[in-house]
ZADOVEX-690938 format. One line per 4 residues: number of its first residue (from 1); for each residue x, z, y of N, C-alpha, C, CB. Coordinates in steps of 0.02 Angstrom, whole numbers, plus 32768, in hexadecimal, padded with zeros to 4 digits. Glycine has a CB too. Layout:
N
NUM> X/Z/Y/X/Z/Y/X/Z/Y/X/Z/Y  ...
END
This chain:
185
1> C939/F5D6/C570/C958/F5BE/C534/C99C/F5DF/C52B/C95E/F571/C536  C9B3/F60A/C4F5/C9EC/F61F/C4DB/CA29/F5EA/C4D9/C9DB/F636/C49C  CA53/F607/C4ED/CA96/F5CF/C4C3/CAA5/F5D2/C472/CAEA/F5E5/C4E2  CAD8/F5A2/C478/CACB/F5A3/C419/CAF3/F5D4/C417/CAE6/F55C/C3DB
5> CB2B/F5F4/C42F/CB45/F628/C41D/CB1B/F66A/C403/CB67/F633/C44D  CAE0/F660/C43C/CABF/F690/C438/CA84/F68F/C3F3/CAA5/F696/C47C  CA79/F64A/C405/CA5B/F62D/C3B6/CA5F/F64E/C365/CA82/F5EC/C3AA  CAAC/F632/C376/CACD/F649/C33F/CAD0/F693/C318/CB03/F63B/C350
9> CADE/F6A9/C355/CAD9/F6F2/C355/CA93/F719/C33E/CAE8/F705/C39C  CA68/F6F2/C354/CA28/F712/C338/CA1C/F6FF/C2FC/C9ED/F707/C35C  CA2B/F6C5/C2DE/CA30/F6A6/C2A8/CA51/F6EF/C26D/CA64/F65B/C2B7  CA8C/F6FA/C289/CAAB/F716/C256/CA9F/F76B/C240/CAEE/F706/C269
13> CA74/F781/C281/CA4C/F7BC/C28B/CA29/F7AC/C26A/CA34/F7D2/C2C2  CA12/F78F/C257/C9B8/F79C/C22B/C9CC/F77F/C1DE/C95F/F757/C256  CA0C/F779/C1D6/CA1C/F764/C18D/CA3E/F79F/C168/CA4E/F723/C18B  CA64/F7AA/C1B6/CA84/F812/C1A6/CA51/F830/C190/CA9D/F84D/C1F2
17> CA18/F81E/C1B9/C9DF/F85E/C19B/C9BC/F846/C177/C9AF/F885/C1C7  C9D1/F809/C14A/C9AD/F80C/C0FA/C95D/F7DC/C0F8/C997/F871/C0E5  C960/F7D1/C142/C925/F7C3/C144/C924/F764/C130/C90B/F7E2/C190  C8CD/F768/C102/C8BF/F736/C0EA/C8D1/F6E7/C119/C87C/F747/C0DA
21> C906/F6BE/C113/C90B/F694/C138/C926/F645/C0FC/C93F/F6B6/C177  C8E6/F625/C0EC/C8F0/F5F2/C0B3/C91A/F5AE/C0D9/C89A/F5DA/C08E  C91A/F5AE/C115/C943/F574/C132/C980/F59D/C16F/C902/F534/C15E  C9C5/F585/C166/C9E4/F58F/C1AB/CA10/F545/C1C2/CA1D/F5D9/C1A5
25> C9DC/F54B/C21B/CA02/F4FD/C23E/CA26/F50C/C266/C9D9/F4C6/C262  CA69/F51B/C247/CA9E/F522/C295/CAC9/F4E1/C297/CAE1/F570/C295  CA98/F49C/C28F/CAC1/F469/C287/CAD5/F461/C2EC/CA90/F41D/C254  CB21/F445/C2FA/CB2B/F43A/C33A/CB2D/F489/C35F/CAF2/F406/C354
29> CB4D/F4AF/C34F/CB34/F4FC/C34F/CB8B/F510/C37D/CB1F/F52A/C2E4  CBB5/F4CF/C366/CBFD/F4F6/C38A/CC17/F53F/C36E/CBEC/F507/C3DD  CC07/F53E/C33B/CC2B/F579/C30C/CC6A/F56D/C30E/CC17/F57D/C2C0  CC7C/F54C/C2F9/CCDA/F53B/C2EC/CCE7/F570/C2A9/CD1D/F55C/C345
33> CD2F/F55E/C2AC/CD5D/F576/C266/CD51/F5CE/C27F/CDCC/F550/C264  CD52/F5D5/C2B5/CD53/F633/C2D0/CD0B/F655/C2BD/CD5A/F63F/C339  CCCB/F62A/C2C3/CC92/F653/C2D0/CC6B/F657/C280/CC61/F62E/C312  CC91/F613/C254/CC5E/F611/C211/CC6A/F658/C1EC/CC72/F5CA/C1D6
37> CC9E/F68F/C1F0/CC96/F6BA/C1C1/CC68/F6E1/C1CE/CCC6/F6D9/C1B4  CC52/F6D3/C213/CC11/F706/C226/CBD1/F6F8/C214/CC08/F70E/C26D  CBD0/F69A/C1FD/CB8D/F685/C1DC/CB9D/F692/C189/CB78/F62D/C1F0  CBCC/F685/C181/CBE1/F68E/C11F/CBC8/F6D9/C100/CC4E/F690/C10C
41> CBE8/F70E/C11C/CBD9/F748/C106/CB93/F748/C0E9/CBE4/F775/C139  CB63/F746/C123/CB23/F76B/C127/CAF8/F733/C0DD/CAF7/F765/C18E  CB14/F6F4/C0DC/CAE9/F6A3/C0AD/CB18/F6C2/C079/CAFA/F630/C0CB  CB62/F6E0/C05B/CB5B/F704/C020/CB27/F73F/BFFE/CB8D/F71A/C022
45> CB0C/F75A/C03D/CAE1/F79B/C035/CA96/F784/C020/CADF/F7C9/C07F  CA82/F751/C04B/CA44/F73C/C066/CA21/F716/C01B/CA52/F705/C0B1  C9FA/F71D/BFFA/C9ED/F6F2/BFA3/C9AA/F6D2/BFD7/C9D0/F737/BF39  C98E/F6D5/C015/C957/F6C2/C014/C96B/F678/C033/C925/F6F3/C038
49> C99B/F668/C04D/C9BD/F627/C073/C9C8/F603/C02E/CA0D/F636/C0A7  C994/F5B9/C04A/C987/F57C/C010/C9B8/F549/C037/C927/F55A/C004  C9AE/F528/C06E/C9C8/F4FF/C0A7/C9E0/F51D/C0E3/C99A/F4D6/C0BC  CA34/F501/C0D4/CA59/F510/C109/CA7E/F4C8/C132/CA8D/F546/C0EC
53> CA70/F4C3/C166/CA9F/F483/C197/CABD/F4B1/C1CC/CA69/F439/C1C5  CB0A/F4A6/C1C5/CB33/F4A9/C1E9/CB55/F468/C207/CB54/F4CF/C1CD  CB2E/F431/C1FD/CB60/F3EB/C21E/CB78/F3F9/C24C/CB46/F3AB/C234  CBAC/F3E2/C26D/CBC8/F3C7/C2A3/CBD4/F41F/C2D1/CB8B/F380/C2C9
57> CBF4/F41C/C2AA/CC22/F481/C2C0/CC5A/F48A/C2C8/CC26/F4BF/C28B  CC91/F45E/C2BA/CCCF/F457/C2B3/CCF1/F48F/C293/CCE7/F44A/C2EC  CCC7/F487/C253/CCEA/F4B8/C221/CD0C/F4B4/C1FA/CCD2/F4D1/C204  CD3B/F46A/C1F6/CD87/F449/C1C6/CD7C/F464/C193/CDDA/F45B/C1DA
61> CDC3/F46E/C16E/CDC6/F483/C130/CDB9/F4CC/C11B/CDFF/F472/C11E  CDCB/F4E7/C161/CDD1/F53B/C159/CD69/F544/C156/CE09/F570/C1BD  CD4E/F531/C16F/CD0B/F53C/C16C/CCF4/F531/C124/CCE7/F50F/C19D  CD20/F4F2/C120/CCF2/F4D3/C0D4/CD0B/F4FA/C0A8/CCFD/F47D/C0B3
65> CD2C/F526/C0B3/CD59/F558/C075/CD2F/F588/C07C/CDB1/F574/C080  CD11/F5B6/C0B4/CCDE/F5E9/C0B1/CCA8/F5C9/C0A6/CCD6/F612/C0E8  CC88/F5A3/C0AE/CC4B/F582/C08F/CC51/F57F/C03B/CC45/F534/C0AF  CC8C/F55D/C01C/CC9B/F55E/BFF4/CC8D/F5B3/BFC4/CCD1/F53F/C006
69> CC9D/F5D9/BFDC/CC81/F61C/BFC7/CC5A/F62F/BFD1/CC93/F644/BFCD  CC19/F62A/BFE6/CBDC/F633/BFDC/CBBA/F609/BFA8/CBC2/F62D/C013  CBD5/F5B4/BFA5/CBBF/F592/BF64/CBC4/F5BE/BF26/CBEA/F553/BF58  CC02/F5E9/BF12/CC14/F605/BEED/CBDE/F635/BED6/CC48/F616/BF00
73> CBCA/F659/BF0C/CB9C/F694/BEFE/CB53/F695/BF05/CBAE/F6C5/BF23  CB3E/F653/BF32/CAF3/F642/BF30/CAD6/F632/BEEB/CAE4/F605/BF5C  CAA5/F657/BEF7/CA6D/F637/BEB8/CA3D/F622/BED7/CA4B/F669/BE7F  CA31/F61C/BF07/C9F7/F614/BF30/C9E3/F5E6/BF5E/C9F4/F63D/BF4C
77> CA2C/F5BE/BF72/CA3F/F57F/BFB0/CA1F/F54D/BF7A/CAA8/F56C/BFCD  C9F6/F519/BFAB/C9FF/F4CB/BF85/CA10/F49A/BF97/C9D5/F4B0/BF72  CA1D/F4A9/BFE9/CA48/F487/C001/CA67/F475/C034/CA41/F46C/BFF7  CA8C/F45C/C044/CAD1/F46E/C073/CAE6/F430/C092/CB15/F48D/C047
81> CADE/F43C/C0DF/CAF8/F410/C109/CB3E/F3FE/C13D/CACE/F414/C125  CB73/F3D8/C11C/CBBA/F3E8/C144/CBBC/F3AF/C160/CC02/F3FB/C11D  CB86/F393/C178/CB96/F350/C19C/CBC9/F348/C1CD/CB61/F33C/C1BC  CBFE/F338/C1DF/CC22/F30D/C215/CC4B/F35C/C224/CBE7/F2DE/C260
85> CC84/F387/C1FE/CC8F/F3AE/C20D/CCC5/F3B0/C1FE/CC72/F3CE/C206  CCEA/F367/C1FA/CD34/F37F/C1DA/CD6C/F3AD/C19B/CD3F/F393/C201  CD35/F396/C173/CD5F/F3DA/C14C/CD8F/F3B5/C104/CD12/F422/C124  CD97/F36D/C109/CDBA/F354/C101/CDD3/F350/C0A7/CDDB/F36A/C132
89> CDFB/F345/C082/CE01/F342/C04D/CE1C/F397/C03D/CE2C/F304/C03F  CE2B/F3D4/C057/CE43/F404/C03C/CE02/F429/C048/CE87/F41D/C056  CDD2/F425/C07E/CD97/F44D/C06E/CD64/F428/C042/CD75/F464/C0AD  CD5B/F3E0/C03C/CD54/F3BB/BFF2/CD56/F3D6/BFB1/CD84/F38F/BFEA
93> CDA2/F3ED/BF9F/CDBB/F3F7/BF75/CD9E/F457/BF65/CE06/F3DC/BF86  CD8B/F47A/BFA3/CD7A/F4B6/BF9D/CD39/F4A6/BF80/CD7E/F4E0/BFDA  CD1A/F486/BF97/CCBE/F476/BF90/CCBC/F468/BF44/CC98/F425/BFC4  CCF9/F43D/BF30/CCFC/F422/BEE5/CCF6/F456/BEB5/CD3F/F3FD/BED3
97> CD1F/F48B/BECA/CD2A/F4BB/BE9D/CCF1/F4E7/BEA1/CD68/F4DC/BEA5  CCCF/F4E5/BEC8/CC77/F52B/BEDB/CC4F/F4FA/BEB3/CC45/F53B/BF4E  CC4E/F4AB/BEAA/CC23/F499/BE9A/CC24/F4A3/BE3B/CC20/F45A/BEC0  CC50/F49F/BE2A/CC6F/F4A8/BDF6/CC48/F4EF/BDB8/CCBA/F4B5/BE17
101> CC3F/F521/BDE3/CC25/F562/BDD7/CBD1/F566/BDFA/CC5E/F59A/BDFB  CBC7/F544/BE2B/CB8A/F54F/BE56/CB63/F529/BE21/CB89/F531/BEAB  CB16/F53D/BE0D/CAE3/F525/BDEA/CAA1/F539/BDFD/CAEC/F533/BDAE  CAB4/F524/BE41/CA66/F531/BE6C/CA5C/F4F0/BEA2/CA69/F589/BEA5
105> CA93/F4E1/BEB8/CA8C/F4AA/BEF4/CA75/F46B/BED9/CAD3/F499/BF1C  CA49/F455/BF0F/CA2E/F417/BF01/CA49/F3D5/BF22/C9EE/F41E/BF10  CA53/F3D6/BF6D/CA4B/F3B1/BF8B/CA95/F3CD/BFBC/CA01/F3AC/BF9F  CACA/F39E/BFD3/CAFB/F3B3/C002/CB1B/F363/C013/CB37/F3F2/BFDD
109> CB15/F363/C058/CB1F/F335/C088/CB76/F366/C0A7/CAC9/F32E/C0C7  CBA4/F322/C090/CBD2/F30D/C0A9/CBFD/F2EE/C0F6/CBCC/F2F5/C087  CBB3/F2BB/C0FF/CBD6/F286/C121/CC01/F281/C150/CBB8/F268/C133  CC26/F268/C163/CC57/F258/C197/CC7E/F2A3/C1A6/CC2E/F234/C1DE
113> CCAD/F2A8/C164/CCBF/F2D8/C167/CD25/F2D3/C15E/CC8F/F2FC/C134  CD35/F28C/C175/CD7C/F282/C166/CD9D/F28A/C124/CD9B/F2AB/C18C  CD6F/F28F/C0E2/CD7B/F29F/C0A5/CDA6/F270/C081/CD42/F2A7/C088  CDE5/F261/C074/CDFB/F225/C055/CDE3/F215/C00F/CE3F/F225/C055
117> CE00/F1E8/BFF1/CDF5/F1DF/BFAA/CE05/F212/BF82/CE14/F1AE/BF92  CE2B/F23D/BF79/CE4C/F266/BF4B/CE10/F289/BF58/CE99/F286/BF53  CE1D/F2A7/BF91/CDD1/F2D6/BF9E/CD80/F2C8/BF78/CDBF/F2C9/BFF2  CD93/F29B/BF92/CD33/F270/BF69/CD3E/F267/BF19/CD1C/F1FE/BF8D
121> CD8F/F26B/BEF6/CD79/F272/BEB5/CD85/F2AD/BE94/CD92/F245/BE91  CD8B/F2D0/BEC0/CD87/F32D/BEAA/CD48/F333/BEB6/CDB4/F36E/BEDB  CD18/F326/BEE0/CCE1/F340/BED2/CCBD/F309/BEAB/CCC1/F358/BF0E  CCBC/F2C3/BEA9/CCB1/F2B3/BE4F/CCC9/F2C2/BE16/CCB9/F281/BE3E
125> CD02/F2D3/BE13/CCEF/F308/BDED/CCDD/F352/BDCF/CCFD/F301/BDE1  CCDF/F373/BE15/CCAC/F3A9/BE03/CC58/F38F/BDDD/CC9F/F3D1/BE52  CC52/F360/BDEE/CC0C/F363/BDE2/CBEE/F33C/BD84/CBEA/F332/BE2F  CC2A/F33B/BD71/CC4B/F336/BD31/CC19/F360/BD16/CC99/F34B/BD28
129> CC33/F3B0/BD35/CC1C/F3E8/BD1E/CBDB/F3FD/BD30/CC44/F412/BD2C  CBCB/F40C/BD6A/CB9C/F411/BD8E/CB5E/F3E4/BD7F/CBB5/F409/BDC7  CB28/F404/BD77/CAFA/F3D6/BD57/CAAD/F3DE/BD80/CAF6/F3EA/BD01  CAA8/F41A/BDD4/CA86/F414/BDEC/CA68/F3EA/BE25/CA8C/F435/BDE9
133> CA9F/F3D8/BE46/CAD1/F3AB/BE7C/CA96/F361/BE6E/CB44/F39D/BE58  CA72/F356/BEA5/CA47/F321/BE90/CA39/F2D9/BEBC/CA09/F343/BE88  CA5E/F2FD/BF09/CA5E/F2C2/BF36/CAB1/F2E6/BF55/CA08/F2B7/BF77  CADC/F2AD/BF64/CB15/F2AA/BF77/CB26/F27E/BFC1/CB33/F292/BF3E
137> CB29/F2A7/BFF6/CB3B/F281/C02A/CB7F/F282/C02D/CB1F/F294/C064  CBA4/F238/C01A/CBE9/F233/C03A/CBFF/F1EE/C05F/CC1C/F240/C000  CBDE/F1DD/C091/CBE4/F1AA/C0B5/CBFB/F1BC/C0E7/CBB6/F188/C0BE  CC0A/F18B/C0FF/CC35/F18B/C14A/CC87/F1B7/C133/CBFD/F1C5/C197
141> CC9D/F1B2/C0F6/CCD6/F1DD/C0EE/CD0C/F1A9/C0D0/CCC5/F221/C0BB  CD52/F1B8/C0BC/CD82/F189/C095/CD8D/F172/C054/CDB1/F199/C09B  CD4C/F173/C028/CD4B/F174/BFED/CD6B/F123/BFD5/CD01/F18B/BFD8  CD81/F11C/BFBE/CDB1/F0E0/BF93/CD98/F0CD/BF5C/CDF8/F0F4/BF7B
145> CDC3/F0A2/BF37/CDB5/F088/BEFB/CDCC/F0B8/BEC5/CDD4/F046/BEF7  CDF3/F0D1/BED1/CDEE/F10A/BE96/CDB2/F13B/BE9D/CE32/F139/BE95  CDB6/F147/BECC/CD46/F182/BEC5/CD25/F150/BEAA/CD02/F19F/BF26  CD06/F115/BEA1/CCFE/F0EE/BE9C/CCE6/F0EA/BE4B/CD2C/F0D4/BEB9
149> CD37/F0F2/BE30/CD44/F0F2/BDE3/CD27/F121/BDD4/CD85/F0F6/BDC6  CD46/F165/BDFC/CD47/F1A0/BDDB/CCF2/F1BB/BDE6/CD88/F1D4/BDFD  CCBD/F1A7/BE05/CC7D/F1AA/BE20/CC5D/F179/BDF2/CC77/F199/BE6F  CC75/F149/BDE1/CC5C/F11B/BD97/CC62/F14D/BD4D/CC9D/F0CD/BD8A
153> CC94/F171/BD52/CC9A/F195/BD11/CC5F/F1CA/BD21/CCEC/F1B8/BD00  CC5B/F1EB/BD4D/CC23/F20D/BD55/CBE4/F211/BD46/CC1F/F20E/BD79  CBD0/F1D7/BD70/CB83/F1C3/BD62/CB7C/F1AB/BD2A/CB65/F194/BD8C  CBBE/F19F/BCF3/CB9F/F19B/BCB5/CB94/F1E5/BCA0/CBCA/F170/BC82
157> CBCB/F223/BCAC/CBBF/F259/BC7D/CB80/F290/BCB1/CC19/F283/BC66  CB71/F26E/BCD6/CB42/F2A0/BD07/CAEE/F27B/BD0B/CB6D/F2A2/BD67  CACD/F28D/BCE8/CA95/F267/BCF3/CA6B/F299/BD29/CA6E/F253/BCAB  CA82/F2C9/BD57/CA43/F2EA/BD7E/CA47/F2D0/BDB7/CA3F/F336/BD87
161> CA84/F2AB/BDD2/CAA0/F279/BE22/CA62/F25D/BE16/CAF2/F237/BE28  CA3A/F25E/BE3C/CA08/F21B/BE67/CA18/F1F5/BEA6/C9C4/F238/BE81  CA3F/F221/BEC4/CA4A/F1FD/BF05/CA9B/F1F3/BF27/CA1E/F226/BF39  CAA2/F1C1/BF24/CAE4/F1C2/BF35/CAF8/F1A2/BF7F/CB07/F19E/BEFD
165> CB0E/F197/BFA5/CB12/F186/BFE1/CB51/F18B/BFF8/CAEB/F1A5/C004  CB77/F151/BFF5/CBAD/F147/C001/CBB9/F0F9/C035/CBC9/F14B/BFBC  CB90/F0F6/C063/CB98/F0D4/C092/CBE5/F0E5/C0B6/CB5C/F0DE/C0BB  CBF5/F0AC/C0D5/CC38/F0A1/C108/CC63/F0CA/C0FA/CC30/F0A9/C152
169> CC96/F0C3/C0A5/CCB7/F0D6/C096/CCE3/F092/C082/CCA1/F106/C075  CD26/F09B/C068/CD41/F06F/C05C/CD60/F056/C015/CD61/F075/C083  CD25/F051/BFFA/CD06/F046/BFB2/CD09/F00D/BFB2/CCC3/F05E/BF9D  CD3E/EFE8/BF9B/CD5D/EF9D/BF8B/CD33/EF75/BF40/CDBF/EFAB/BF78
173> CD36/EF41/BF35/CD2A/EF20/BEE6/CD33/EF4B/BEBD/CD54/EEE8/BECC  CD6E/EF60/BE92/CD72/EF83/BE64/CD47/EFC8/BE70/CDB5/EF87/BE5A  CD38/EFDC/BEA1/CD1A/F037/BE8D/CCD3/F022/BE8E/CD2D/F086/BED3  CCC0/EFE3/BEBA/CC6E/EFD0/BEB4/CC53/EFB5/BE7A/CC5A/EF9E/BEE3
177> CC97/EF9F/BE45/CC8E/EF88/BE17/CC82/EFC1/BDD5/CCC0/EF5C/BE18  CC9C/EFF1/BDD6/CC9A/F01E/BDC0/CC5B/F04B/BDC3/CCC7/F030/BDD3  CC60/F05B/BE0C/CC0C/F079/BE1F/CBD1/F04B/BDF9/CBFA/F06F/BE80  CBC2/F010/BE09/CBA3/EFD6/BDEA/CB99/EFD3/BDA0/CBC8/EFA1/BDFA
181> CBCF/EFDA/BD7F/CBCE/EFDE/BD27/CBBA/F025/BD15/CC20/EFD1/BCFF  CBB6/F050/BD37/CBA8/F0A1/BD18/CB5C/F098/BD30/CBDC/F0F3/BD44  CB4E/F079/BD75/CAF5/F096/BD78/CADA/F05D/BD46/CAC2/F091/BDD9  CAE7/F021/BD3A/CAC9/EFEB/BD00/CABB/F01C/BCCD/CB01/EFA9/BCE0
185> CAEF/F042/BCBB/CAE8/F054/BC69/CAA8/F08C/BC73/CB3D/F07C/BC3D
END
């Protein structure tokens, strides 16, 4: 059995060489903030990559900012896994802005990613705009009563959200109240 280094490494060899690869799992892979530019490059190049999980890599904000640029340039990703990777409200705020322009992704899991509120309502409202975006993992993160609001205004102007998932956040009365009056209508 290879190490994941070595994993990885082969992973990113066979994406260098173009070759057909519709899923990549380097979730738990120990990439860190140093090794993702070596997975980013080749998933800008690569149009045949549909599903990508990188959970639990410790790729903070600086990761979620190169990830963030491939959202930009994929036509081809549908969806994207940053589970439990720290990347906090400024790689949030990067993801906000790829999602903004990206009109291919379907599906991108968040969770337990230290994201505060401000964070969680930059990417509600990216999705303002964004109209492919169809299941939303942001649980286990710091979302507040203002995401809350600002995720109520949403799901009124976004009808393609189906899935929202915002477990063990700290979403008080007022933002559940909010969430609550936007899915009624």
């Amino acid at each position: 059995m290879c190490s994941r280094h070595e994993h990885v490494q082969a992973v990113v060899a066979r994406l260098n060489a173009g070759e057909h690869m519709p899923e990549v799992k380097l979730g738990g892979s120990l990439i860190g903030k140093t090794g993702i530019a070596d997975v980013v490059t080749p998933l800008k190049e690569n149009l045949h990559v549909r599903h990508v999980n990188l959970a639990s890599n410790g790729l903070n904000e600086f990761g979620a900012t190169q990830i963030a640029q491939v959202l930009k340039l994929s036509t081809g990703l549908r969806s994207l896994s940053l589970d439990d990777n720290s990347i906090k409200s400024v790689g949030a705020e990067e993801l906000a802005k790829a999602l903004q322009v990206n009109s291919h992704l379907h599906t991108l899991h968040l969770s337990c990613n230290r994201i505060d509120d401000a964070g969680c309502r930059r990417l509600a409202k990216a999705l303002t705009v964004n109209r492919t975006v169809h299941s939303l993992h942001l649980d286990r993160n710091n979302a507040g009563d203002e995401f809350g609001i600002e995720m109520g205004k949403t799901i009124m102007l976004n009808n393609t959200l189906r899935m929202l998932d915002l477990g063990d956040n700290d979403i008080q009365a007022t933002g559940a109240c909010a969430l609550a009056k936007a899915l009624c209508n």
